[in-house]
FIBA-341042 format. One record per residue (C-alpha): residue number from 1; x, y, z. Coordinates in steps of 0.1 Angstrom, whole numbers, plus 5000, padded with zeros to 4 digits. Example, Ala and Ser with C-alpha at 12.3 -4.5 7.8 and 13.67 -1.06 7.14 Angstrom:
<sites>
   k    x    y    z
   1 5123 4955 5078
   2 5137 4989 5071
</sites>
This chain:
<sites>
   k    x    y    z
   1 5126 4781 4918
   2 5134 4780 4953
   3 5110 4761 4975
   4 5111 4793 5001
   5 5098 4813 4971
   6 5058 4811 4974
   7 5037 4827 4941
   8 5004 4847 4938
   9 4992 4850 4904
  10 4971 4880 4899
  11 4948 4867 4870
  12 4940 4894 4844
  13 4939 4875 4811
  14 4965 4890 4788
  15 4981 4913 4816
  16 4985 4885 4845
  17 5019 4886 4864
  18 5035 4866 4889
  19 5040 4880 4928
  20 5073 4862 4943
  21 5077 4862 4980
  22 5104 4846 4997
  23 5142 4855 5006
  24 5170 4869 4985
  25 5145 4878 4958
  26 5168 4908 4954
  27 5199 4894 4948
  28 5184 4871 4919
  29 5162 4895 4904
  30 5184 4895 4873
  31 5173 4861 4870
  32 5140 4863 4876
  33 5135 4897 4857
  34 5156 4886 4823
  35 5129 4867 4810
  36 5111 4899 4807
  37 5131 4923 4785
  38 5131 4928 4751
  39 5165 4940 4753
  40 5192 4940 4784
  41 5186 4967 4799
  42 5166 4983 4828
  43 5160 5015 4844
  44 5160 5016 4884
  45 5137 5045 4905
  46 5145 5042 4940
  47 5157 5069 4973
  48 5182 5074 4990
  49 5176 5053 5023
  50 5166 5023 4996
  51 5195 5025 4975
  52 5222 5025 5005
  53 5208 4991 5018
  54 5194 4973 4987
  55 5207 4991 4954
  56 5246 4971 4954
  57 5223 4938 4960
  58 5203 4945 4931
  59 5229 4959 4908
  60 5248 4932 4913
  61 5222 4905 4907
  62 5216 4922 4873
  63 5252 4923 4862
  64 5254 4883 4865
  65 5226 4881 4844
  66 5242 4908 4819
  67 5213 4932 4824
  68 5226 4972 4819
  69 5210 4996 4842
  70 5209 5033 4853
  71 5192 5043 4883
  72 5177 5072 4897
  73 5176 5079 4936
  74 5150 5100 4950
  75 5147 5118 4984
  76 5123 5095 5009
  77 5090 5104 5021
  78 5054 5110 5009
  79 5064 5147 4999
  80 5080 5128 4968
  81 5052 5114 4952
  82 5041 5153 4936
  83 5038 5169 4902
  84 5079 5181 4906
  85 5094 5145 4910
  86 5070 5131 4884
  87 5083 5152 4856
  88 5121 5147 4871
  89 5113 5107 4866
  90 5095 5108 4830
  91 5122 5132 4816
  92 5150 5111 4834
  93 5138 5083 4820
  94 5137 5097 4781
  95 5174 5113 4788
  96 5183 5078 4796
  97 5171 5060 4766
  98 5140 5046 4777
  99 5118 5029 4748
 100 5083 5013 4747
 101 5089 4978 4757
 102 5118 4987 4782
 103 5113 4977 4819
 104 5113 5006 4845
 105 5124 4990 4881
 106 5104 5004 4913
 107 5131 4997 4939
 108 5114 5005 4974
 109 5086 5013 4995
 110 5049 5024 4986
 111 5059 5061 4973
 112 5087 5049 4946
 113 5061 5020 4937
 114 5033 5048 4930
 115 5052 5072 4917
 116 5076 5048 4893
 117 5042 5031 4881
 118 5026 5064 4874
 119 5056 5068 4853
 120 5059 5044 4832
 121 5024 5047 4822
 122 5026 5075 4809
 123 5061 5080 4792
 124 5061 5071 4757
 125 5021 5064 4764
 126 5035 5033 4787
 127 5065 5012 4793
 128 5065 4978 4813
 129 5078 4983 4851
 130 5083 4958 4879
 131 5079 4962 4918
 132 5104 4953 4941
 133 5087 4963 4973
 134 5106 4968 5004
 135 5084 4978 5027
 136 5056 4955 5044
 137 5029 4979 5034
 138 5042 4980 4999
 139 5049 4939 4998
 140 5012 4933 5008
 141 4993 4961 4993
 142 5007 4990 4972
 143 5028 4971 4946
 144 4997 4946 4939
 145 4969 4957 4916
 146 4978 4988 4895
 147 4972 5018 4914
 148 4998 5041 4905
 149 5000 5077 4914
 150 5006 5112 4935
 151 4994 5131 4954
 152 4987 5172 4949
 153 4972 5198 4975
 154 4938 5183 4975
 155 4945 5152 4987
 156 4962 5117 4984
 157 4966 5096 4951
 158 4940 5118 4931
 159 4958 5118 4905
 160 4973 5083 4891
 161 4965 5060 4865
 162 4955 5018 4865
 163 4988 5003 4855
 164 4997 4967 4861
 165 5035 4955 4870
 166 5049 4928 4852
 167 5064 4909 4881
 168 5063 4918 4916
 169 5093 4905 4940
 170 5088 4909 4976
 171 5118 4902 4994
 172 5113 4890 5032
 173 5147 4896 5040
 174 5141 4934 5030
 175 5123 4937 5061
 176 5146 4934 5083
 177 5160 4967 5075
 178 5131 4984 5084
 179 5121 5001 5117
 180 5099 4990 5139
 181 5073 5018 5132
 182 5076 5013 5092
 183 5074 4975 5095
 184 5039 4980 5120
 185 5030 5006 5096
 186 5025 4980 5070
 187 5012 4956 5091
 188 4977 4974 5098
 189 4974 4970 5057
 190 4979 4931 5070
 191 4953 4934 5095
 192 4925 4949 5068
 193 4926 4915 5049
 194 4913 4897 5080
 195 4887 4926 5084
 196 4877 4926 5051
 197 4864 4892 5046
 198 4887 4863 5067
 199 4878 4866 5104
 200 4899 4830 5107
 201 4932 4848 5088
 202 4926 4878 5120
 203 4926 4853 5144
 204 4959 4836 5130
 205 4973 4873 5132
 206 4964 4875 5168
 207 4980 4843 5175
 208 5009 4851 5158
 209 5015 4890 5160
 210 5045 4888 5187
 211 5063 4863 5158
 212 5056 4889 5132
 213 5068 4917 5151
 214 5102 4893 5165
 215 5108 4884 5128
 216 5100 4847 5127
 217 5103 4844 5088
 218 5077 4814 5084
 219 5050 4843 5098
 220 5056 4866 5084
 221 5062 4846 5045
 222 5024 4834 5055
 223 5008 4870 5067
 224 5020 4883 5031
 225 5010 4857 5012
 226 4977 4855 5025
 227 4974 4894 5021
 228 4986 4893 4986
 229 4961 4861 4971
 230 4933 4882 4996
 231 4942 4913 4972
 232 4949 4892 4941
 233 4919 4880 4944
 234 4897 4909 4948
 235 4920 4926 4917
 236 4913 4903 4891
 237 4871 4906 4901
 238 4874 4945 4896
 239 4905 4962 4885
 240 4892 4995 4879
 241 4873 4994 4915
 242 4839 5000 4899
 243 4827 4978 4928
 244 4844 4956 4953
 245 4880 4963 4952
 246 4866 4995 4971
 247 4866 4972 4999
 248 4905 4973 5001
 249 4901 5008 5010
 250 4885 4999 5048
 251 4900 5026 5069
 252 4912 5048 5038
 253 4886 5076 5035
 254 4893 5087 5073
 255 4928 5078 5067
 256 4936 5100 5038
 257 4918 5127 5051
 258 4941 5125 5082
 259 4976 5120 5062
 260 4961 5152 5046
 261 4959 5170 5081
 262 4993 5163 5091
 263 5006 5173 5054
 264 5020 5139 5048
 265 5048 5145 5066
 266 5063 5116 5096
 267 5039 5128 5119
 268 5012 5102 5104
 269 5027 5075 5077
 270 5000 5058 5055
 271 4998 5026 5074
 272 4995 5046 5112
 273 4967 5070 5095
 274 4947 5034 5078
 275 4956 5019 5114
 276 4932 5047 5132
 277 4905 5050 5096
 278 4899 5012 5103
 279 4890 5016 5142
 280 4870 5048 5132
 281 4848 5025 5108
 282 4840 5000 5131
 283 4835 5032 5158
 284 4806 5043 5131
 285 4796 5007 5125
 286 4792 5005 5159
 287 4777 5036 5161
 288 4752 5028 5135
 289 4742 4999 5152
 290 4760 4971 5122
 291 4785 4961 5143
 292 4788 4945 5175
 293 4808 4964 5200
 294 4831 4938 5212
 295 4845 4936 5179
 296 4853 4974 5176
 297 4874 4967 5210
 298 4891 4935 5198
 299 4904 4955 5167
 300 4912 4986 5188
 301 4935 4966 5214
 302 4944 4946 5189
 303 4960 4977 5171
 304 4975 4991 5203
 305 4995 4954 5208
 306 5011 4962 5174
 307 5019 4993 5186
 308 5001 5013 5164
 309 4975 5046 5168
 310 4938 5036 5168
 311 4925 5072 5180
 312 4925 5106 5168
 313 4943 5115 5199
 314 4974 5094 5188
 315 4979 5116 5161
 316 5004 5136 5170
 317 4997 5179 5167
 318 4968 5196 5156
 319 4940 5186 5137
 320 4910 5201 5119
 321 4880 5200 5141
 322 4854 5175 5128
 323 4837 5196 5101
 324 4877 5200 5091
 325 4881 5160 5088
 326 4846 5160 5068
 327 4862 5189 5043
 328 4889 5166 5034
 329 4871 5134 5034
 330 4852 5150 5005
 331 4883 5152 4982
 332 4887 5110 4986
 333 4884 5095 4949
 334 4851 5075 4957
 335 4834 5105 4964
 336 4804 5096 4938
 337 4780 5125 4930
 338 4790 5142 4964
 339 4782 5118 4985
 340 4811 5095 5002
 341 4819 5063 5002
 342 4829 5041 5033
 343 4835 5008 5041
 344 4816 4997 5072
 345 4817 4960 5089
 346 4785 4939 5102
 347 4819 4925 5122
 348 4853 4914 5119
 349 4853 4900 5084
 350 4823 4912 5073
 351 4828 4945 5059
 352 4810 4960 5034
 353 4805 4992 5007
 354 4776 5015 5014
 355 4771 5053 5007
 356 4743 5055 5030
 357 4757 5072 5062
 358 4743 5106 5075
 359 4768 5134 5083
 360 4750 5140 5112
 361 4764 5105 5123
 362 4796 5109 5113
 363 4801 5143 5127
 364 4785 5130 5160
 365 4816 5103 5163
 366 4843 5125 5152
 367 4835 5151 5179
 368 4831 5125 5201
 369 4863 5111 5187
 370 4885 5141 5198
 371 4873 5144 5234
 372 4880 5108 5235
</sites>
């Protein structure tokens, strides 16, 4: 293997795969994914923006190892990942051939990865799949750990399955295709791992945001790698999220709620909404009186460095009013018997689960929120 190429195993006894970063990981995938198969050939989910840049790459790579493929190209966006485009993957996938034991390929960012999981799982009760991410957000969070899924009128991801990968490949190179915003946009799901539990691995990421954001590859190899053994980690504990992998959701149950609001459309992507959700928490740890002050602010102009929203007010067009938000935070997946679920911090790196916040509270912050 190439000595560029770092690995995360994600240990889950019988169902443990490999996560490959490093460059050119598309153009040998054939390689890498041949080991795999029970026979030679794959089927490939990706869209349209995707395909132009990395489908030839990856095509190519599998015909050197002799690997057939089709491939399916999908229109980009969140809008995708619904009820419609699930059925037009599943039933693609039978038309093609597709047996148990095949490998479905996820060729993209966060919403093919969800949606081409969700997927396999269920055609034919489950076929194997592998994630080659090409987004930040999707090399650091959304291709590691299972979560497949869509999202219907309710809300985000609330319907989905646990389904694990086989391999993941994360391409660095992919990532200099994307735009600033998209590449930022993953890099707040960066930013929760120091949050969450490594206030030395936030510090590194404010020493070194300007070479992430200029593209210095060494950087930006290390902030993934450190996101995906932070996630790894946390995975192979609690798979199902019965307990702490609910931690990797810091920022999520304001942040869903507000990708909600603004119908998932461009107007807020995932990582911009998770971007404002985690300054909101610390705002209510704060508020609550768990969390020093100063380290709300150090997140909050840390955020606005990378360029990203950190207030409601970023947000671009209407929003509910705060009983609105609250409506919608309700419909998050950790809601247990009714009451919600939110990941607070005692500081940076210290965050922690807890059920136990009034909606007095919380209304109090998000109407101070929008005057803000």
């Amino acid at each position: 293997m190439n000595a560029a190429v770092k690995t995360v195993r994600v240990e889950l006894a019988d169902r443990a795969y490999d996560i490959l970063v490093g460059p050119k990981l598309i153009a040998r995938a054939g390689e890498y994914l041949k080991p795999l198969l029970r026979r030679a050939r794959v089927a490939i989910v990706t869209d349209e923006t995707v395909a132009r840049l990395h489908l030839p790459a990856l095509n190519a790579s599998l015909d050197a190892a002799g690997i057939r493929h089709d491939a399916i190209v999908m229109t980009p966006g969140e809008a995708t990942k619904n009820f419609t485009q699930l059925q037009r993957v599943a039933e693609w996938l039978l038309e093609t051939g597709v047996e148990r034991g095949d490998l479905v390929i996820a060729l993209g960012g966060g919403v093919i990865g969800d949606l081409t999981g969700f997927a396999a799982a269920i055609t034919r009760r489950g076929v194997d799949f592998a994630q080659i991410p090409t987004t930040l957000l999707s090399q650091v969070d959304s291709s590691v750990g299972g979560k497949t899924g869509i999202n219907t009128p309710q809300g985000k991801n609330l319907v989905g399955a646990f389904y694990q990968p086989r391999l993941v490949l994360a391409d660095t190179g992919a990532l200099e295709t994307l735009p600033t915003r998209e590449l930022m946009a993953g890099y707040a799901e960066v930013v929760k791992y120091g949050l969450i539990n490594d206030r030395p691995f936030f510090d590194w990421l404010e020493a070194n945001l300007d070479a992430i954001k200029a593209g210095d590859a060494a950087a930006r190899t290390h902030a993934i790698v450190k996101s995906c053994e932070a996630k790894a980690a946390i995975v192979a504990l609690d798979e199902r999220e019965s307990n702490v992998r609910a931690l990797l959701n810091l920022g999520h149950t304001f942040g869903h709620a507000l990708e909600a609001a603004t119908g998932f459309s461009d107007r807020l992507v995932h990582g911009e909404g998770v971007a404002v959700g985690m300054a909101l928490a610390f705002d209510l740890s704060v508020k609550l009186g768990l969390c020093p002050g100063q380290d709300a602010t150090r997140l909050r102009r840390h955020l606005e460095r990378a360029g990203l929203p950190n207030r409601l007010a970023d947000v671009k067009g209407p929003l509910p009013d705060a009983d609105g938000l609250i409506a919608l935070m309700g419909q998050d997946k950790k809601v247990v018997d009714g009451q919600l679920t939110f990941i607070l911090a005692r500081g940076i790196g210290d965050a922690f689960i807890t059920r136990d916040v009034g909606l007095p509270a919380l209304r109090d912050l998000l109407k101070e929120r929008e005057a803000a």
